[in-house]
N, C-alpha and C positions, 0 to 999 in steps of 0.2 A: 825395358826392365821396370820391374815396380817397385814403388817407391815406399818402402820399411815403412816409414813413417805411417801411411796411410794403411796399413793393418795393425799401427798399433790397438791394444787393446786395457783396460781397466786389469791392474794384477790380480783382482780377487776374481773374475773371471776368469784370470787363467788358470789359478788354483783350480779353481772349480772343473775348469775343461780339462786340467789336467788328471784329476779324480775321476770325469767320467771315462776318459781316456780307458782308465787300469779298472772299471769296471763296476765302480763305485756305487751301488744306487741306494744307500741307507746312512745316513750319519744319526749317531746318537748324540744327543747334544743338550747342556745349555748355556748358550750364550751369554754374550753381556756385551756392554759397551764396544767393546776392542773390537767387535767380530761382527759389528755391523754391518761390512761392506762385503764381507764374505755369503751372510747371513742374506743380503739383498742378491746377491750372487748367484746360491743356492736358489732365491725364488723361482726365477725362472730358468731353472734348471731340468736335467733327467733326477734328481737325487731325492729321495725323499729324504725329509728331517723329519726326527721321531726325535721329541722335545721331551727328556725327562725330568721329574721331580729333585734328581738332585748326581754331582755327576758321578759320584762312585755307582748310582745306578747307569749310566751313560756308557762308562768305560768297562763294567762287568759284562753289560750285554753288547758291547762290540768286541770286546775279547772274546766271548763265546760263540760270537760270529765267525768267527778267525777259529775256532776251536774247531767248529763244526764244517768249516765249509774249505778250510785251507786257504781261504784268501783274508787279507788283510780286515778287518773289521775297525771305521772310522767313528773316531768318537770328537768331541770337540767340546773346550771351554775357554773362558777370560782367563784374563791374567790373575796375578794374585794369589786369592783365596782359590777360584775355582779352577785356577790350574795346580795347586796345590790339593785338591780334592779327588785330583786326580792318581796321586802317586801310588794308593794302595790297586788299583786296577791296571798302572801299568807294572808295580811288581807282582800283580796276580799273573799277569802275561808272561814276564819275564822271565817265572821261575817254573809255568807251567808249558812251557814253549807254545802260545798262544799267538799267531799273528796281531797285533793292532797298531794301528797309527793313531797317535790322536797330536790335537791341532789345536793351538791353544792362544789368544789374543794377546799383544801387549801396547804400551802406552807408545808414542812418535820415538823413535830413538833418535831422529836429524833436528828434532828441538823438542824443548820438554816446557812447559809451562803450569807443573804441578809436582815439581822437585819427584822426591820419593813414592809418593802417594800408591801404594800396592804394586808398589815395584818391587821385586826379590830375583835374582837372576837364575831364572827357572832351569834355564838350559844346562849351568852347573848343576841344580838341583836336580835332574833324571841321569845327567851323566851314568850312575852307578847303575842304574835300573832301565837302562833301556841299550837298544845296539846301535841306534845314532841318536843324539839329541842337538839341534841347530837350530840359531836364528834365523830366518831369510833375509839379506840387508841389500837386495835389491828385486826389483820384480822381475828379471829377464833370468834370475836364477832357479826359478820356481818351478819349472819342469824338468830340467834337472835332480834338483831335490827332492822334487815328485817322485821319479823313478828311482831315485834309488832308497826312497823311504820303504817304498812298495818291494824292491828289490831286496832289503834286507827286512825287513819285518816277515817275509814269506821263505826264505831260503833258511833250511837247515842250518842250526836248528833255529826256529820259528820264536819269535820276542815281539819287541814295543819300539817304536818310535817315534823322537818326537818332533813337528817342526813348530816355530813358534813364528806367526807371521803379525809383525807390528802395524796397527791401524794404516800410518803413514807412506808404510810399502803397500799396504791393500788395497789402496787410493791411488797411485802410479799409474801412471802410462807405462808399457810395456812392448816387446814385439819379439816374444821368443818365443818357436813353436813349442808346442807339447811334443814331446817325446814317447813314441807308444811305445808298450811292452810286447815282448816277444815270448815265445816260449825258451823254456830251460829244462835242459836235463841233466842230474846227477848224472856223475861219475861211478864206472863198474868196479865193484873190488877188485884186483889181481887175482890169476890162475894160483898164484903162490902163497895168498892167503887163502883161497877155496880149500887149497890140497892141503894145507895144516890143520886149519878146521876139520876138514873131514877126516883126516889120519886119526884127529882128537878123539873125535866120533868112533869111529870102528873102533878103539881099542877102548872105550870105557865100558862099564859094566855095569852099572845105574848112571843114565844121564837123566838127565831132566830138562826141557822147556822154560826158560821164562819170557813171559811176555808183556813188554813195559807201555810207560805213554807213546812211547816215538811211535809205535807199531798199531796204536791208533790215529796215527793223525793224518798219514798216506795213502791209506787203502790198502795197505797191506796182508789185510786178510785171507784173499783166495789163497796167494800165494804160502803162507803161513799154518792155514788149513790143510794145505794138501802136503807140506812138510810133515806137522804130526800125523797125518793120517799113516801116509807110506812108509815113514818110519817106525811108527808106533813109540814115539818116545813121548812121555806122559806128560802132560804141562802144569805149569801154575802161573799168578798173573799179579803182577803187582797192582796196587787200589785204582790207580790209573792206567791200567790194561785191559782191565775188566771188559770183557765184549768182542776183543782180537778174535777169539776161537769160542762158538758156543760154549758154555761150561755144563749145559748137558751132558755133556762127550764123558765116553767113559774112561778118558783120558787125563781128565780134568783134577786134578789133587785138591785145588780151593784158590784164597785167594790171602795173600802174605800181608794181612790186614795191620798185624801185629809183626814187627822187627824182629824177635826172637821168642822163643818158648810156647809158641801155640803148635797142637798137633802137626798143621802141616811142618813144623820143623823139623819134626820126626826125621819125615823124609831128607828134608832138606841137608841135615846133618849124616846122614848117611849117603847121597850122590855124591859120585867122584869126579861129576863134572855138571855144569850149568851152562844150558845156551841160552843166552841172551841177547835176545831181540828185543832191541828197542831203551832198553832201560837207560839214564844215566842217573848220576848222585843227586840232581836235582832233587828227584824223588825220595821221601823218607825210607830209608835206606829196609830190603824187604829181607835181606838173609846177611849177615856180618862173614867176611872172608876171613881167614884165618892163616897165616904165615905156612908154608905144609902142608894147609889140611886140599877140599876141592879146588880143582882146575875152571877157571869161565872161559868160554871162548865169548865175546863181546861182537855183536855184530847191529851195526848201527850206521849213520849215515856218517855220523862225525866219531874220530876216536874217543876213546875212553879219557873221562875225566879222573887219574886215580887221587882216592884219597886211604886214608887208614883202612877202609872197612871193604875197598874195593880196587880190587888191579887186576886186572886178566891177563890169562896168559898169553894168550890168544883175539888177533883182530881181525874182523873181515869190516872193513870201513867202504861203504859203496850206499849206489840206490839199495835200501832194504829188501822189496819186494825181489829187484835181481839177484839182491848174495842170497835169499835163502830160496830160490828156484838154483841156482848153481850149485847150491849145498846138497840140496836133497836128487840132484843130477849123480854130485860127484859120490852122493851114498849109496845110490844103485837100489835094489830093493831093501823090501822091511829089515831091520836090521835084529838082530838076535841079543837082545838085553833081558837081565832078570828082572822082570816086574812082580814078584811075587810078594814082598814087602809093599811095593807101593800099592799094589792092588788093598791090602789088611790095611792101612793108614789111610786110605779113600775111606773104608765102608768105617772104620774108627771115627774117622770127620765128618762123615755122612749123618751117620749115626748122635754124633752129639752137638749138630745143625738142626736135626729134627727133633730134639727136645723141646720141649714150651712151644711149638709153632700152633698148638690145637688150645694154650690154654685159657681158660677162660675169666680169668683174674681181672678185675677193676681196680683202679687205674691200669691201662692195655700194659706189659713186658715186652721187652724189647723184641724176644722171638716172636711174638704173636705179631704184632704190629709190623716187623719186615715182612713175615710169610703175606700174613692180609695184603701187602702191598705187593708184592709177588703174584698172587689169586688175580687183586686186579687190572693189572697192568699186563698187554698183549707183548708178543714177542719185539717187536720191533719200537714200543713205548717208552718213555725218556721219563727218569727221573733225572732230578739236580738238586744235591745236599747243599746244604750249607755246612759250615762246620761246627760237630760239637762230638760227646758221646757215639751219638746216635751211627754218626759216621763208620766206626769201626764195625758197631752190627748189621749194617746194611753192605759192607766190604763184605765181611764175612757170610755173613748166611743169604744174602740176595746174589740169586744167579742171571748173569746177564747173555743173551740169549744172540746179543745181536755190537758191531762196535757204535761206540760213543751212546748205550743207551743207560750205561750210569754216568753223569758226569757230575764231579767230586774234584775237590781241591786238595790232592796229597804233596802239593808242593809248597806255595805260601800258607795254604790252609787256614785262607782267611772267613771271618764270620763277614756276613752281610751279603755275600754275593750270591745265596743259593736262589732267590726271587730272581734279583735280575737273568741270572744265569739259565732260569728256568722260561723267561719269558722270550729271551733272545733263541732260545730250542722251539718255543712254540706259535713263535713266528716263522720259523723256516720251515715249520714241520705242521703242517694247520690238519694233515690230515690224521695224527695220530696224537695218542694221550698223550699229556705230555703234565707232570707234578712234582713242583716245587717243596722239598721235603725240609723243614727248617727247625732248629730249636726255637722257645723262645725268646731268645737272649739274639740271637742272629738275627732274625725276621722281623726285630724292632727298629734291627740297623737301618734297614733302608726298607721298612713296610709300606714308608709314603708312596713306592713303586707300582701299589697297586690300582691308584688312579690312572699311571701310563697304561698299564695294563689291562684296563678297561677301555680309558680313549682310544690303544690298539684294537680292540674289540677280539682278543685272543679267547680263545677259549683254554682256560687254566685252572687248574687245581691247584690251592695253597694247604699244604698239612702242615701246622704247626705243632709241634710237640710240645708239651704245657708242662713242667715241673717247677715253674719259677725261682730256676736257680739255672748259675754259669756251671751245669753236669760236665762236663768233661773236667774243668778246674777240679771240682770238686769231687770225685773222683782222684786226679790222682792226687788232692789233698787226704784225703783219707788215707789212698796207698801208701803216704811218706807219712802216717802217724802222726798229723796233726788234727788239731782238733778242728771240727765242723764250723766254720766262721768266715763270715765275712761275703757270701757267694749267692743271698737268696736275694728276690726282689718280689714286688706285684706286678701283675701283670693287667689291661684294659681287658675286658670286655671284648673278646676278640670277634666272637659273630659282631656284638652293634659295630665293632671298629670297623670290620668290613664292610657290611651296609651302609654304612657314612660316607663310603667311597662309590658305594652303586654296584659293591660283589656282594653275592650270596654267600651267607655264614649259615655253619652248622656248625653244631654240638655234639659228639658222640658222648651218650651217658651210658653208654653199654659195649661190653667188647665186639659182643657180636653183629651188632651196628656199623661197624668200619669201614665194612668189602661192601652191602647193600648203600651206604652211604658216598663213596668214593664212584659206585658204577651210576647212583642219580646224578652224582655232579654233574660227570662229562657227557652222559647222556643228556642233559638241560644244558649243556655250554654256555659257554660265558667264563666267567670271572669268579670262582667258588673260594672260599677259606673254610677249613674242616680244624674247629678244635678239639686236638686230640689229649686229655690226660693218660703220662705215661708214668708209669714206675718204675726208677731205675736201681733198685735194690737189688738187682742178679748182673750188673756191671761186677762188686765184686766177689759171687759165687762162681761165676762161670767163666769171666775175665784175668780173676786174681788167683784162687781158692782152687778150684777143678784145673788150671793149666799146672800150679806148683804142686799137684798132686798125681800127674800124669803121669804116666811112662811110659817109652818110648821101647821098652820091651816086648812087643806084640807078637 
């Protein structure tokens, strides 16, 4: 028999073994004191460490790792401050159902010899925002804790975890194996929720499609595609669905950018019934339910969360992909609904999407500057917004051709993350465009990223959009009739600021400069910042003004 002892091992090594174990090979991070022995750990490891400027950039591009890829996406910091810097990237996760772990250092907790000193007890503090948050208080626990960080960070629905592993444990002797993962499969809906769903179906007389985040994050698309197809039933896409189903299709109604009273509501208020795939409350809420009025049937991995604005009547709760291959079994061929309204509300929406897309105004209009970016960006090409204004026009008028090739924060809808979140897509993705679309209020948040993003040697587009003011504040400060204050700023120099980093800056001084400017970027690859002035004075003509003036009498 052999003797434990003699395979024991150093605990941050097993951490470490335990991470490659589940397949780990990228931590974003940066360290400090606490994470020394992990950090020596990591040396001679499989893992690479991609060292960022600061860690909300860290934990935006390992959540978006997790976004993109379905697996966990590992970020890591110290104690303290820089686990504290962390909290906006794990509630980016949390509420966008984003895999990530992150890994955060603390002081000896078996003797202390600095009182207080950047102690704050972290693990209470993610408590609310993550689906586990734990200290490790021995080293023979840690593979364990490994898998089940990895185990629930990836399992429906998909969030944050945290483990916090103290110097003192890191440094242990140890002798517990890693634990490997296995495969899992969701659970099938019942025959009994198939056959009410579809009974739902046959007798409605306008349904509708929706398609939320969930039904981007599994691959659910073939299956989802060949639903609308054979049934013919028209869809629409919440701001984080965008890509589920071509929006080509002449299927396509738009995208529920806006909560209530934009065109597509037309529709909306007149369907007797909504299938929904994918969606929960997380999401800013894309059509309000009403006591009486449409029927949902809800079909998603986990049940419905209800709140005021949302209770269906109807659940199909399984693997996604499976209920809706069962659903479009149990509906047999295309099915006979009237689309004759919704076809007039398509070419109505069609119609007042293709305004301004041609015009030629300096400072660029919001439609001109999505379509340019439309023009240039191929099918399969990845933008990533930060958040502002801008946000809703590129929901709206930008069609996404392919899934996860808009990716958008419609759940926390935090600024700062459109950079990082752009850079972690075009690391995974090196053989396609890939453009970081930012206010300039956002892209100040964490612009120092674009050094990592250089040391990565990405080849990236940064568009900044230049109004030097918080536009969406101010916006809906105007809306509520108050007066213009408080919301403007200056802004650097943004080409020298880029070149001071070692990216190429541009300036468009002309509208028609935008699309020839965006195609030299990526055509020279590298590291590009594109400043763009924008004018947002038709935020409220066409936002506010043209929707309170609509009718839904077509």
């Amino acid at each position: 028999m052999t003797d434990p002892k003699s395979q024991s091992v150093k605990a941050s090594d097993l951490f470490v073994k335990a991470l490659e174990a589940e397949g780990v090979e990228q931590i974003f991070a940066v360290p400090g004191e606490e994470n020394l022995d992990i950090l020596e750990s990591l040396r001679t490891s499989s893992i690479e460490l991609v060292l960022t400027r600061h860690e909300q950039g860290a934990g935006f591009m390992a959540a978006t790792y997790g976004r993109l890829t379905g697996k966990p996406g590992v970020c890591m910091a110290t104690l303290g401050p820089g686990a504290t810097n962390l909290t906006t990237p794990a509630a980016y996760a949390h509420l966008g159902g984003f895999p990530l772990i992150m890994i955060t250092g603390q002081k000896p907790i078996k003797t202390s010899k600095q009182g207080q000193f950047q102690i704050i007890d972290i693990v209470s503090l993610y408590d609310p925002i993550c689906k586990l948050s734990e200290q490790i208080v021995h080293g023979n626990a840690i593979p364990s804790l490994v898998r089940e960080a990895f185990r629930l960070a990836s399992e429906e629905r998909p969030g944050a975890v945290l483990l916090e592993l103290p110097e003192d444990i890191a440094e242990e002797q140890c002798d517990a194996p890693v634990i490997p993962p296995h495969p899992r499969h969701y659970a099938f809906a019942s025959d009994a929720a198939i056959k009410d769903a579809a009974s739902l179906i046959k007798t409605a007389k306008m349904p509708l499609v929706l398609l939320g985040a969930g039904a981007n994050r599994k691959q659910a698309r073939s299956a989802i595609s060949d639903f609308v197809d054979s049934t013919g039933i028209p869809f629409f896409c919440t701001q984080m669905g965008k890509g589920v189903v071509d929006e080509r299709s002449d299927l396509f109604l738009g995208t529920a950018a806006l909560s209530d009273n934009d065109y597509l509501h037309c529709v909306l208020d007149r369907a007797d019934l909504i299938i929904n795939f994918g969606h929960d409350v997380v999401e800013k809420p894309p059509f309000f339910m009403e006591d009486g009025g449409k029927e949902v049937i809800h079909v998603n991995y986990k049940s419905a969360q209800v709140d005021q604005v949302y209770f269906p009547q109807v659940e199909v709760v399984g693997d996604l992909a499976t209920s809706v291959k069962k659903l479009q079994q149990a509906l047999g061929d295309k099915c006979d609904f009237d689309r004759t309204y919704f076809g007039t509300v398509k070419a109505e929406v069609e119609r007042h999407l293709h305004e301004g897309v041609d015009d030629p105004c300096f400072p660029v209009k919001p439609q001109r500057f999505v379509a340019d970016t439309r023009r240039a960006m191929g099918d399969k090409d990845i933008i990533a917004l930060d958040n502002g204004i801008y946000k809703i026009w590129y929901a709206r008028n930008y069609k996404a051709y392919e899934p996860n090739t808009v990716l958008l924060d419609n759940a926390l809808a935090t600024m700062g993350a459109g950079l990082p979140s752009a850079m972690a897509a075009a690391f995974l993705n090196p053989d396609r465009r890939v453009m970081a679309i930012c206010g300039d209020g956002g892209f100040m948040m964490n612009s120092q990223e674009l050094e990592t993003a250089i040391r990565m040697k990405l080849n990236l587009v940064v568009m900044v959009l230049s109004d030097s003011s918080y536009g969406m504040i101010r916006w809906k400060q105007a809306g509520l009739g108050f007066e213009d204050w408080g919301l403007e700023f200056d802004n650097p120099d943004f080409v020298r600021y880029a070149e001071s980093y070692g990216a190429t800056g541009h300036r468009v001084a002309a509208t028609e400069d935008l699309v020839p400017t965006i195609n030299a970027a990526f055509e020279a690859g590298g590291v590009h910042l594109i400043d763009l002035p924008v004018d947002y004075s038709e935020n409220q003509k066409v936002l506010i003004d043209e929707l309170a003036a609509k009718t839904c009498l077509l």
